[in-house]
C-alpha positions in Angstrom: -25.9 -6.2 1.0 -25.8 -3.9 4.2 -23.0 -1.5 4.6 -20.2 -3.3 6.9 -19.8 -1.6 10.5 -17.2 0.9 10.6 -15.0 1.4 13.8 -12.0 4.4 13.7 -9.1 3.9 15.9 -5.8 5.1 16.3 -2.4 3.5 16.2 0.6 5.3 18.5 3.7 4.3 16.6 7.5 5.2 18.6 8.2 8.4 16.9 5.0 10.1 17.9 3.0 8.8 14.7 -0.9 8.6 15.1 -2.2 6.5 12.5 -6.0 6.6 11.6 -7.6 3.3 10.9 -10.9 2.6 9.8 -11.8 -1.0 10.7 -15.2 -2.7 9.0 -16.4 -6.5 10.1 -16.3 -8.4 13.0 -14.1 -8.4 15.9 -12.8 -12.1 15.9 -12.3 -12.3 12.1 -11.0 -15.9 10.1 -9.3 -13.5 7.7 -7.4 -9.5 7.8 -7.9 -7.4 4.5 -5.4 -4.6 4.6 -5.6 -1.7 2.1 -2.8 0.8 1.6 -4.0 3.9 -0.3 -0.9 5.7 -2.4 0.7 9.2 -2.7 -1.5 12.4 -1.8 -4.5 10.1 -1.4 -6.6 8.8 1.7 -7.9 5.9 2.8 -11.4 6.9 0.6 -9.8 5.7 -2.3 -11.1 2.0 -0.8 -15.0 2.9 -0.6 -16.0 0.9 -3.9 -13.2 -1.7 -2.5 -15.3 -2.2 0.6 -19.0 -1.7 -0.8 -18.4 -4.0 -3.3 -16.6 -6.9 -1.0 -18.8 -10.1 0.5 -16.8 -11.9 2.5 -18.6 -11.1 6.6 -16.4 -12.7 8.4 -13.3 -10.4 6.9 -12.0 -7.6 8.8 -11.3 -5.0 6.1 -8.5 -2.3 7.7 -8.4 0.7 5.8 -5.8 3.5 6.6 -4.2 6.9 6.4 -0.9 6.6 5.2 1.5 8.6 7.6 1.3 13.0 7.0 -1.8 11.8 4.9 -6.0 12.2 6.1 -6.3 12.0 9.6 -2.9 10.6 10.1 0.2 12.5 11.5 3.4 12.3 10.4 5.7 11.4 13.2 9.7 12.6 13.7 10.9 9.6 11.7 12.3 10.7 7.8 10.3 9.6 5.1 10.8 6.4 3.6 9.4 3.7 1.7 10.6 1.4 4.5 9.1 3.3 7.4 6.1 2.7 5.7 6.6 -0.7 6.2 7.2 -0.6 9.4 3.8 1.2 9.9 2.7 -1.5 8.1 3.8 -4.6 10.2 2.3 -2.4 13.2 -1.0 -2.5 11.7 -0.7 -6.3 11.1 0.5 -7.0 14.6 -2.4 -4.6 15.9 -5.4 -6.1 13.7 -4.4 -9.6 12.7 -3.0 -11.6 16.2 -2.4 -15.2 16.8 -3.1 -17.4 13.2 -5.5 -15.0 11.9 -4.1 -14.6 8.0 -3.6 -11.6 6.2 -4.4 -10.3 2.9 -2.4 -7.1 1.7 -3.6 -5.0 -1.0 -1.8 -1.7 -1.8 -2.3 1.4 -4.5 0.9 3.3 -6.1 2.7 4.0 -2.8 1.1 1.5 -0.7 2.0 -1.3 -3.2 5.3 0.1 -2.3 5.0 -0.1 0.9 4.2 -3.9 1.0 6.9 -4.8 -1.0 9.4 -3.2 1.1 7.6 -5.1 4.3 8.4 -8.7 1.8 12.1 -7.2 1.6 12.5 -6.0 5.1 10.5 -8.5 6.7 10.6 -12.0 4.5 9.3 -14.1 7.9 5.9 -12.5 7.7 5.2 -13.6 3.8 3.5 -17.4 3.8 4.1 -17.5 7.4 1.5 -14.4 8.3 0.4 -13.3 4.6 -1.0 -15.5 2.7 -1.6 -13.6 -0.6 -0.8 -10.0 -1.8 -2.6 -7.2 -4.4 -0.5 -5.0 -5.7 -2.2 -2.0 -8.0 -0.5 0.3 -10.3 3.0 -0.1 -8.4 6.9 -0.7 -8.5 9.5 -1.4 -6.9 11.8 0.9 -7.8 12.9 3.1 -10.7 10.9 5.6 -10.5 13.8 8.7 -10.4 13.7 9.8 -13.9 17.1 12.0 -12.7 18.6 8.3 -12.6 21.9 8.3 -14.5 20.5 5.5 -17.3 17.5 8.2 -18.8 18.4 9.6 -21.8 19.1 13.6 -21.7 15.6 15.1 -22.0 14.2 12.5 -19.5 16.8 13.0 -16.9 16.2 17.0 -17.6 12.6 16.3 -16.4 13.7 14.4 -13.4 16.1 17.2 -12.4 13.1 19.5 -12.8 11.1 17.4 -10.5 13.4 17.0 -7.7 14.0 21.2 -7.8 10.2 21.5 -7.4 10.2 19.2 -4.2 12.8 21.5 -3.0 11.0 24.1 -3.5 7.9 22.4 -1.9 10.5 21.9 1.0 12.1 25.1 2.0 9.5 27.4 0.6 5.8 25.5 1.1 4.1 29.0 0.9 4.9 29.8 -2.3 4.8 27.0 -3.6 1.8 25.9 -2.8 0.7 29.5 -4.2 2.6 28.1 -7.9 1.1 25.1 -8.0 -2.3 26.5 -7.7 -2.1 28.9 -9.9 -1.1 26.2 -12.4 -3.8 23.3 -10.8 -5.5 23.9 -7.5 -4.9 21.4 -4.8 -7.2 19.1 -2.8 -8.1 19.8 0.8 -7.9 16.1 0.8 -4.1 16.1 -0.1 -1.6 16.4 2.6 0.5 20.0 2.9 2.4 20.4 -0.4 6.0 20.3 1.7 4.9 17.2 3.4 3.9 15.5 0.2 7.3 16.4 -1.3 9.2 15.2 1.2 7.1 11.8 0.3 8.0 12.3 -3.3 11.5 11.8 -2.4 10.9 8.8 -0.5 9.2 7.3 -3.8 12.2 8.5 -5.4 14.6 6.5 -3.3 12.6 3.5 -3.3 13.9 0.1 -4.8 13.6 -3.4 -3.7 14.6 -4.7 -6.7 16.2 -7.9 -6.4 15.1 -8.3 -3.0 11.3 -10.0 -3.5 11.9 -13.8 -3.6 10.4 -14.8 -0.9 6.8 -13.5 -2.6 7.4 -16.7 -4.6 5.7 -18.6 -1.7 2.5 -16.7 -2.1 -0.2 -16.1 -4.9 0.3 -12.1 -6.2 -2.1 -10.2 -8.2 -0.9 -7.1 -10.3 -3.0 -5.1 -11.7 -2.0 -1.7 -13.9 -3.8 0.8 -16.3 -2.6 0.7 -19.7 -2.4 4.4 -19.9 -0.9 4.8 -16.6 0.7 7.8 -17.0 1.9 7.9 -13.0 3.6 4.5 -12.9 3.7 3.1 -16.7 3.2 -0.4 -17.2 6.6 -1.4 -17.4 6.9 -0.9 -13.9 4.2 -4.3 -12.7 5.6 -6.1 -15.9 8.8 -6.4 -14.6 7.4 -7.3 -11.1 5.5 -9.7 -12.5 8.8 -11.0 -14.3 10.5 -11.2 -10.7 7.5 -13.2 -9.2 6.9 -16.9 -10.2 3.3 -16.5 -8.9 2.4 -13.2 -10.1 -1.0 -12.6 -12.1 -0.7 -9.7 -14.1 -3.9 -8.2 -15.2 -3.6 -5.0 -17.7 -6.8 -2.5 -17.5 -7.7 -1.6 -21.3 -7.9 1.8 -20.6 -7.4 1.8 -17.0 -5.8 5.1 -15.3 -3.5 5.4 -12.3 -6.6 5.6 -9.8 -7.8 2.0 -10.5 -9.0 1.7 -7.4 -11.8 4.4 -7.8 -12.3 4.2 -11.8 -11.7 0.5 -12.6 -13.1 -0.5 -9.1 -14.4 -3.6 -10.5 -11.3 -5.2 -11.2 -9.8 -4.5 -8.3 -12.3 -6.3 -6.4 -12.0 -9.0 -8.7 -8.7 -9.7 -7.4 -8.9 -8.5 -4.0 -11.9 -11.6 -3.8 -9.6 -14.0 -5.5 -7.0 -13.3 -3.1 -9.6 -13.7 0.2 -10.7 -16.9 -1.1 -7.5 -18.5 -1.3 -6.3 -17.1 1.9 -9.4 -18.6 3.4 -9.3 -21.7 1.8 -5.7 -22.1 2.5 -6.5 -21.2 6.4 -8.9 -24.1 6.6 -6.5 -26.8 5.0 -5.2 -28.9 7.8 -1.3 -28.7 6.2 -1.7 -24.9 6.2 1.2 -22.7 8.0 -1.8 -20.9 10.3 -2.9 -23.9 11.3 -0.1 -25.0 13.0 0.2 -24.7 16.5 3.8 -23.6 16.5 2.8 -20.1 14.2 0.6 -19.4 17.1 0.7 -16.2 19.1 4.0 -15.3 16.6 2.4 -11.8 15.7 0.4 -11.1 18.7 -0.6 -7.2 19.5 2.5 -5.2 20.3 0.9 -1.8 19.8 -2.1 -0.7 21.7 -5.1 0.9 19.1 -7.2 3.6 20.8 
């Protein structure tokens, strides 16, 4: 299968953001793939992900999350919702008119999408048609939370006094941490990515996902996740009437680049129902009134 055509742009966001987006496929797609790498990572974590994908008339977006790759960070604070927002920017930018879109998103970028269901419930069945969520949560993730036991909440403490660090004195810490494990040029600047890791630690949309009821979910988690346990996608499965939970034997945190297989799996589940659902004549995008409701707001360069 020949390697899909890859186009970079950029997307100028109101707080001086630059978001790099790597677009493969055709310019007047029937379907939008979006894929949302997670924490410290880049948009290369989707490679096998697009290789592997046969569906030519998909536009497949891959992206750098904001302070991550080729992507700047903006004056707006890190949260799990301003990643959302980045998010319905890319959808309004990529997907206009009834084109539907599939969302697919890794640790942080899972996060990121359900925020955009919590924040922005008219978009899910209406724009999105069906959602992948890998190795994720929706919250919880603060092991300083009052609930842990003792020891649990003396590693969470621990945690948040390294990001601190990270914060107010990058230098040295960055000269700590690779003294312990080296860091990747590939990973954002170790204060930037601590301020992210206290975004993740804020992060909960619990009790705020219904509306992703009205839409076919994949979730997909290692079963020695060691970065997000499986607890995490069993209890958003729990919350999600139409949730398919697949467990990887074996599988890691980075399922996207050492389980790529299912991954793509359900990423070409997903497609195919958005597609099929697109052509049915009682579908929402084929409605005349859904026309034009997401048009491009936000030029890409």
């Amino acid at each position: 299968m020949p390697e899909p055509r890859c186009t970079r742009a950029d997307l100028s966001l109101a707080d001086g953001a630059r978001l790099a987006l790597y677009l493969h496929g055709p310019h007047d797609p029937e379907l939008v793939l979006i894929l949302a790498h997670g924490w410290q990572a880049t948009s290369a974590i989707w490679d096998k992900t697009v290789d592997q994908l046969a569906h030519p008339a998909t536009l497949v977006v891959r992206y750098d999350q904001r302070g991550h790759g080729q992507s700047t960070t903006g004056t707006a604070r890190p949260s799990i919702a301003l990643l959302a927002h980045d998010l319905k920017a890319i959808i309004a930018a990529t997907a206009p008119d009834d084109v539907p879109v599939v969302l697919v998103g890794h640790s942080m970028g899972g996060m990121a999408a359900l925020a955009l269901a919590a924040d922005h419930p008219h978009l899910i069945g209406s724009k999105i048609t069906a959602a992948v969520l890998v190795a994720t949560s929706s919250g919880g993730l603060d092991l300083a939370a009052a609930h842990h036991p003792p020891l649990t909440r003396a590693l969470g403490l621990l945690r948040h006094a390294a990001a601190s660090m990270c914060v107010r004195a990058p230098a040295a810490a960055l000269r700590l941490h690779n003294l312990w494990q080296p860091r990747l040029s590939t990973q954002p600047p170790i204060d930037i990515a601590a301020h992210w890791f206290k975004a993740l630690m804020r992060h909960d949309v619990n009790h705020r996902l219904d509306v992703l009821q009205h839409i076919p979910v994949d979730i997909l988690v290692g079963e020695c996740d060691p970065t997000i346990p499986p607890v995490h996608s069993q209890r958003l499965a729990a919350q999600i009437p139409t949730a398919r939970l697949r467990i990887v034997p074996g599988g890691c945190h980075r399922l996207p680049t050492r389980h790529a297989s299912h991954v793509v799996a359900a990423v070409e589940r997903s497609c195919r129902h958005a597609l099929h659902r697109a052509a049915s004549p009682s579908s929402p995008q084929a409605s005349p009134a859904r026309r034009g409701s997401e048009a491009v707001d936000t030029p890409l360069v």
